[in-house]
N, C-alpha and C positions, 0 to 999 in steps of 0.2 A: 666245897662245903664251908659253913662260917661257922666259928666258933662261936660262943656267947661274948668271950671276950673281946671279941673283933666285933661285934656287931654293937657293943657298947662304946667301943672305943669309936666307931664311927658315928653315933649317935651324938657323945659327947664332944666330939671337933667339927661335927656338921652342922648350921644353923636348921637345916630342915632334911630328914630323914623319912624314909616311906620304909615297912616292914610291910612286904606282901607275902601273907602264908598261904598255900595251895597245895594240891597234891596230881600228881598226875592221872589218878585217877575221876579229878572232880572237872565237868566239864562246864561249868559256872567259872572258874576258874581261868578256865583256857579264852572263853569267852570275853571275859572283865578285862584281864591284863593288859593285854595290846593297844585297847581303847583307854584304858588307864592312864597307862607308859605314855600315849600320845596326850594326853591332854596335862597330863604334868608338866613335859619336858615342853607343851606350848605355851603354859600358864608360867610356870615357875623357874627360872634358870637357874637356881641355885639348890637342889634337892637331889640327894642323893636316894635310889632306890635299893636297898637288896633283897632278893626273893629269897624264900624259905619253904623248902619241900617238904610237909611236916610228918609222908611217910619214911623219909631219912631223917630228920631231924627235929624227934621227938623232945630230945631235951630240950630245946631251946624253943619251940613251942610249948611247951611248959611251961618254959623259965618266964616268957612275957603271959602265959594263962590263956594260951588260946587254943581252944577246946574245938572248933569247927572252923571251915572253911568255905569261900577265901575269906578269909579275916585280912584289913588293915590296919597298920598300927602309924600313925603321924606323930614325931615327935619335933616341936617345936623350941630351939634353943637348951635342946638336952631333955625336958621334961615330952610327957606322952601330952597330947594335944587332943587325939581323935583315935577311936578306935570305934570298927565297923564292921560286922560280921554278914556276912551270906545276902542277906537282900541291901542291895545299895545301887544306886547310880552313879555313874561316872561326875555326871553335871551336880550332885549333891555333895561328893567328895569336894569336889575345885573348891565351891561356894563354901563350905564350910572352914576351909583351910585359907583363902584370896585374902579377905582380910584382916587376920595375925600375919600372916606371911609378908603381906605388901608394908602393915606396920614395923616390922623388923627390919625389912630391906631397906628404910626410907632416912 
């Protein structure tokens, strides 16, 4: 389980950060991820992920205001970048995040 404080602190030392919230109950969720995870770690070397199960860890679903699921949260160089709630695709995430990301890497 991550604190709110650990999950900041990895925000603020990481140039790029992925917040995935889901719940084990949500099968959108289970669905999204893996295809996710894979097209992150094939697009972008440098991004850290942490998952967030928002029926254990309500407070910190709060604390970032995410009210449904999967919600993701992208933050770029510390600040929030993208956030994306229930209907998304994997190919609109990449595209949306490829070029600030590529510009920061460069």
């Amino acid at each position: 389980m991550q604190t709110i404080e650990n999950i900041n602190q990895t925000i603020n030392e990481n140039l790029a950060v992925m917040l995935y919230f889901s719940a084990p109950t949500c099968n959108v969720c289970h669905a999204l991820k893996p295809k996710l995870l894979e097209a992150i770690e094939g697009n972008f070397k440098n991004f850290e992920v942490i998952s967030i199960d928002t029926s254990i860890e309500q407070e910190t679903s709060a604390h970032f205001s995410v009210f449904t699921i999967p919600t993701v949260l992208v933050f770029l160089d510390g600040k929030e970048f993208l956030r994306k709630s229930r209907h998304m695709s994997v190919g609109e995430v990449i595209r949306e995040i490829k070029r600030p990301y590529e510009i920061m890497n460069s």
